[in-house]
Structure formats: structure tokens, C-alpha cells
N, C-alpha and C positions, 0 to 999 in steps of 0.2 A: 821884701823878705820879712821885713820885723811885721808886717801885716797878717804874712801868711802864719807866722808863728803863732801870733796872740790868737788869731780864729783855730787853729790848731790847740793852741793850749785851753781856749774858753770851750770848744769840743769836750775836750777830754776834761777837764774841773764840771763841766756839764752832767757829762756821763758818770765820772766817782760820783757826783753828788747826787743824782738822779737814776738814771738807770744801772748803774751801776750797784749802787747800795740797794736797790730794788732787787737784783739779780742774787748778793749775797744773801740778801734779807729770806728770799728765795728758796735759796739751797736751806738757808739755816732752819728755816719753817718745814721743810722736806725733809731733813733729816731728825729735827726734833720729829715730826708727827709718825715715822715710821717706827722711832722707839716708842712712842707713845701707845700706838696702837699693837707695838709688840706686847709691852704689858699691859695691855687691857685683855689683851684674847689670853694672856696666860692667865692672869688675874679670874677672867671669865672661866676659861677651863677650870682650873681648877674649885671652883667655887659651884659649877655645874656638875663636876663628877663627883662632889662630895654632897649634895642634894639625895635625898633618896625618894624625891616627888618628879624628879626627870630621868627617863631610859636618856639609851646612848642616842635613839632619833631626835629629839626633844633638844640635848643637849647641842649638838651637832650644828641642828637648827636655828637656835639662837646665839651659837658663836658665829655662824656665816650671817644672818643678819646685822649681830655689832661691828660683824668687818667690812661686812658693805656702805654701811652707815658713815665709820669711821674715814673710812678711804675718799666719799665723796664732799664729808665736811673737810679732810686734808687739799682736795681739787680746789674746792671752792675758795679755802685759806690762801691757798700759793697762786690761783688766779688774780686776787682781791689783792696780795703783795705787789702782785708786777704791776700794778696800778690799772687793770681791767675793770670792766664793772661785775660785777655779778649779777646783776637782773637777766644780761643777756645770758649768761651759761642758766641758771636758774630755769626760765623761758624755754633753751634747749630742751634742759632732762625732762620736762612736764612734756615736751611737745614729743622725744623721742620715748618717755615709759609711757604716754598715751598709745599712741604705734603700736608700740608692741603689746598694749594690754587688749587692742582689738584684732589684732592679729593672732596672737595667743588665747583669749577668752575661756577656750574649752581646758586648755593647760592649767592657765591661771585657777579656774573653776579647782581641777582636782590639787593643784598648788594650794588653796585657801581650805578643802577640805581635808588634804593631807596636815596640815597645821591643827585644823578641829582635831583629827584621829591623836597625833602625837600628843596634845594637851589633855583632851578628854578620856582620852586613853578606854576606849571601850573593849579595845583586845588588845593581846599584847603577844609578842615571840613568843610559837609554843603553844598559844591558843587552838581550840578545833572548832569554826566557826563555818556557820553557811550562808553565805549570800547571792540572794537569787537565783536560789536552786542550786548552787556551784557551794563544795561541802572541801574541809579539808586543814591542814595546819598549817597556820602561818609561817613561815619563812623568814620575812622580812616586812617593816612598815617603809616606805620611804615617801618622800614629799610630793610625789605625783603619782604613786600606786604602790600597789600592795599584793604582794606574791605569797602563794598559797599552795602547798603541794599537798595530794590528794593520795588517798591510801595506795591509789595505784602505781604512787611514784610520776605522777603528770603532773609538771609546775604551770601553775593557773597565774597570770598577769591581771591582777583587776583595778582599773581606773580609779583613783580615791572618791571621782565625781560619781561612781557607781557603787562606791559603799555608803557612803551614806544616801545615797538615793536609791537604798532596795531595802528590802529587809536583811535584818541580820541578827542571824539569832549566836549568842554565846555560849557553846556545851561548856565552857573550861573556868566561867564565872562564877561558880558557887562549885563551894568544896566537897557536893554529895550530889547525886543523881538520884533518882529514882529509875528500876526495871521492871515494866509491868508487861503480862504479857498472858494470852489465856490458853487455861488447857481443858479440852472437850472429854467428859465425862459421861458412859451410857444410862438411861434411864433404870432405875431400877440398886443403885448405890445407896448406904448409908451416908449424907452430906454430909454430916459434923466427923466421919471417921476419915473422909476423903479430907477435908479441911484439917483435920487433926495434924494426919499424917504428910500433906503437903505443905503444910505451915512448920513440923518438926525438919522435912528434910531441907529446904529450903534456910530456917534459921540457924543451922548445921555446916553451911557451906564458910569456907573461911575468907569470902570477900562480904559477906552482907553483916553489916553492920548492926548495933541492937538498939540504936537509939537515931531516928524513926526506927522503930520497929517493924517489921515484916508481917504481911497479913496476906489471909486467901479469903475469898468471900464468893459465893455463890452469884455470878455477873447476870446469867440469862437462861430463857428456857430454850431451847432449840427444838427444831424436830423430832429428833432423833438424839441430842444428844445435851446434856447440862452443862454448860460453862461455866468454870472456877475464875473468876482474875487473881493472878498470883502477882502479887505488892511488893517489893524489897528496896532495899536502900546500899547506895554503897559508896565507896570512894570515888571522883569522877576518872580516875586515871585505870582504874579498875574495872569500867563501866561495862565494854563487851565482852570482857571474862564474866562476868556476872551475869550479864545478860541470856549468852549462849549455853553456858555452863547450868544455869539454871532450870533451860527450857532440857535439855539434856538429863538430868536430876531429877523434874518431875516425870517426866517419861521411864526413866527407871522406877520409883519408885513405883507409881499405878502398877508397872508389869510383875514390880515381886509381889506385889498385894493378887496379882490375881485380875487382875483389872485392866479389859482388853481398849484397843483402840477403839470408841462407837464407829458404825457405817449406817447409811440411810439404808432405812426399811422401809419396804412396803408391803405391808398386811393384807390378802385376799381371802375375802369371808367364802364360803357356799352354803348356796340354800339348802331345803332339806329336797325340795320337789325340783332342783337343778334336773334332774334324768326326765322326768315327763313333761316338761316342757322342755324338753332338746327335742325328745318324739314327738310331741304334738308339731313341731315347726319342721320335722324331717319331710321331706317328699312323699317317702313310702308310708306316713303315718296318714299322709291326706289323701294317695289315692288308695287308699284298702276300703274305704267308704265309711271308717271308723266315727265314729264321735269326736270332737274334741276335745280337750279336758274342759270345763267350763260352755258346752255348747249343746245346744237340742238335739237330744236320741234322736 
């Protein structure tokens, strides 16, 4: 009996001293590291939303990477307490985020581009951007694509791996536009009166700004008809009120001048001897036994 007790009792002095203190050591590592990494992510928030070089995706972004960070340096702590090794967990995550990084590739791909878009920030919410033929306002950036609704009210899903692998042009990155656009003029107008007055209506309108200033210039010769290119400047948010509103404006204005829409002409000269030779080539002119015009009596 006294045998069974001492192996009994050397168990359990075993266990307090060994697994036991490993187990509390444990808990206590587990709950220090959950407050810890509570304030870090508060610490981070805050320190992220009072930035004014990170949006809300940016910020978002890098508090979910120090959480993931943090939670697997906490794994790794409380394995290495309970007296495990860590090369083998370590070994694990390499062999299981290998996996998944060949498995996912095309993900991962627009994941590492979505990271480029939110750092580099080449548009932002609010932008009117076209890529790859597909036009429209952003919506939203997020970390594996980017949603774009279009004048029509159609929301566009585009791949992050497909923004920056097309073109993309930014109407919303500079704070003025230019509208240029031509208006056909008939031959036979005073140019500098046409210029005059299409430069006066045009710098009159209350979206075109005066510095670029506003210009019309005599573009081409045509046919039939002289073309003006009318130049202006405006606000980008203002652009196809400007735009339309302008082409509209010159068109009134040529018509209170007097000054019609050109059409293709075409000019038919006649000769003077058009009639004797239609007779000489008639039927009745060759059997009457006549002469020709040009031919031996």
C-alpha cells in the first residue's frame, strides 16, 4: 500500500512540477498574449485612422495582417510552453501556406495586386476610371477586386490581377479637363469673325474656366466644309456639362449669325456646244445623211 502511495504521490509532484506548471504557464501565456494583441490592434487602429496617407482599405489591411501575425507568434509561444518543439509546427505552416499558395496563385496574384492598388493608390472611391475598355465609378477597392458601376447603373466586378494588367486611364486625377471638339463651317465665311464669335460664346459659359484659357482655331480644310476645333478648360466634375453644353452653344450661336449647317456639294459645269453634240450622237442626226459636226461634207 505505502508503495502504491509514494508512485501515486511521485505522479503527481511529477505532474505540479512538470506538466502541470507547463499547463498553467500555458493558460497564462494565452491570456497575457490575447490582451496583448487586444492592444496592439487598438493601438494600430487608432494610429491608422488618424494617418491621412491611409484610406479605410489600406488601414483595414494592415490591422488584419498584425492580427494574423500576432495570433500565430501567440500558437507558436503556447506550443513551445507545453514543452513541444517548434521546428515541427513551423515545417507545418510553410508546407500548408505552400498549398494553398499553389492552389490559390490566380487569388493570391490579384491579393498581392490589390495590396499594390491600396498603397499606390492610383484611384480612389469616387474615381471615373477605364480599364480595358470597361469605363465607370468606383465603388469600392477591395483586396482581390474592384467594383465599378457604370453610368448605366451596371456594377462591373474587375479582378485586381486585371487592373493593373490593362490599361487604365484616370479622368478624376487632375483637377481640370480639357473639351475639345469640332464644329464644320461652310466655305466662303469670315474665319477670324467665326473665331471671334465662337471664342466669345464659348468663354461666356459658366463652367469654362479662364486660366487654361479657351481657344478656337481653324483645325482643317474639308470638302465642302472648314473646321473650327473649339478648346476649353473646365472643372473635372463639370466635364460633360461642358462638354455637351458647349457643342450646343456653338450651334446656336453660327445659326443667330446667319450661318447655316455646310452639306456636300457637287458642282455640274456645261459646255457651251453641250446641244450639237447630243445631235450629232442622236440616231436621227446620223441617218438624215448630215455631216457631222467635225466630219467631211
Amino acid at each position: 500500500m505505502n508503495d502504491i502511495w509514494e508512485t501515486l504521490k511521485a505522479i503527481g509532484t511529477d505532474f505540479v512540477q512538470n506538466t502541470g506548471l507547463a499547463i498553467v504557464r500555458a493558460i497564462a501565456f494565452l491570456i497575457l498574449g490575447l490582451i496583448v494583441i487586444k492592444i496592439v490592434r487598438i493601438i494600430a487602429r487608432s494610429a491608422a485612422m488618424k494617418s491621412s496617407k491611409l484610406d479605410r482599405s489600406a488601414s483595414t489591411f494592415i490591422i488584419s495582417i498584425i492580427t494574423v501575425v500576432l495570433y500565430v507568434v501567440l500558437v507558436i509561444v503556447l506550443v513551445s510552453s507545453l514543452g513541444f518543439s517548434t521546428a515541427g509546427i513551423i515545417a507545418a505552416f510553410s508546407a500548408v501556406a505552400l498549398a494553398i499558395a499553389l492552389a490559390l496563385k490566380d487569388s493570391l496574384a490579384s491579393l498581392a495586386n490589390g495590396v499594390i492598388i491600396i498603397f499606390t493608390k492610383p484611384f480612389k472611391k469616387g474615381d471615373y476610371i477605364a480599364i480595358g475598355g470597361l469605363d465607370g465609378l468606383v465603388q469600392d477597392i477591395r483586396l482581390f477586386n474592384t467594383k465599378i458601376l457604370t453610368y448605366s447603373n451596371e456594377e462591373i466586378i474587375v479582378p485586381n490581377s486585371e487592373v493593373l494588367g490593362s490599361k487604365l486611364i484616370n479622368y478624376s486625377a487632375m483637377p481640370l479637363r480639357r473639351v475639345v471638339f469640332d464644329v464644320p463651317v461652310p466655305y466662303g465665311v469670315d474665319v477670324a469673325e467665326v473665331k471671334a464669335m465662337l471664342l466669345d460664346a464659348v468663354a461666356s459659359y459658366k463652367y469654362t474656366v479662364t486660366t487654361p484659357a479657351p481657344s478656337v482655331v481653324l483645325a482643317d480644310y474639308g470638302e465642302s466644309t472648314l473646321k473650327f476645333s473649339v478648346r476649353a478648360w473646365g472643372l473635372t466634375e463639370n466635364y460633360w456639362d461642358l462638354y455637351y453644353d458647349l457643342r450646343e452653344i456653338a450651334l446656336n450661336t453660327l445659326t443667330e449669325h446667319g450661318i447655316e449647317k455646310p452639306f456636300n456639294r457637287l458642282e455640274v459645269k456645261l459646255r457651251d456646244d453641250w446641244q450639237d453634240r447630243a445631235d450629232d450622237a442622236s440616231p436621227e442626226g446620223a441617218a438624215d445623211g448630215s455631216p457631222r459636226k467635225g466630219g467631211d461634207a
